[in-house]
N, C-alpha and C positions, 0 to 999 in steps of 0.2 A: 066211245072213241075220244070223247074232247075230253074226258077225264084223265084219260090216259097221256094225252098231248098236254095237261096243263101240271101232273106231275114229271114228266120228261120234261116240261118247260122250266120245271124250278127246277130239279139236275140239273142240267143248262146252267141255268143262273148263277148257283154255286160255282159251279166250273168256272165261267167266265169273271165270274166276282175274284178268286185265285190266278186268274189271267191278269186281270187289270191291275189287285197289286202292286205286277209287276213292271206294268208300263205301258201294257199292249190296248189300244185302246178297240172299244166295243163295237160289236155291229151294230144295225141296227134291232135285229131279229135282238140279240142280244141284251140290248138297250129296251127294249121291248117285256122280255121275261123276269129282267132285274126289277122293273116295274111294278107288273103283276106280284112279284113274290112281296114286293115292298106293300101292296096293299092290301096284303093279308092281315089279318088278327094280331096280334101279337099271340093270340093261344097256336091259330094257325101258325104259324113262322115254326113255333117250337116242335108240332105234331110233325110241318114237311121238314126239319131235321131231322129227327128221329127216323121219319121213314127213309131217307136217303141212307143215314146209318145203316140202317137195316138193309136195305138194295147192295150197299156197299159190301158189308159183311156175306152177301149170300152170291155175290155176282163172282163169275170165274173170269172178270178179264181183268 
């Protein structure tokens, strides 16, 4: 389950990084995942792109 929580964490992240942007500023949960996704690998960073891509392309909503 916490793998699952820490890939919805970086979805999250993306999204709210798309948010702020625009001017909206962060929560903290928010503030939080942007974090985490920022202390990933640079190999990481690219693999949770891709897989979001992928979530993206296959999700119906």
């Amino acid at each position: 389950m916490a793998k699952s929580y820490g890939v919805a964490g970086v979805v999250v992240s993306f999204l709210a990084r798309r948010v702020f942007l625009r001017g909206r500023r962060l929560s903290s949960d928010e503030l939080e995942l942007l974090a985490q996704y920022r202390a990933l690998t640079e190999n990481d960073q690219v693999a949770m792109r891709y897989l979001i891509g992928a979530m993206k392309s296959v999700s119906r909503f």
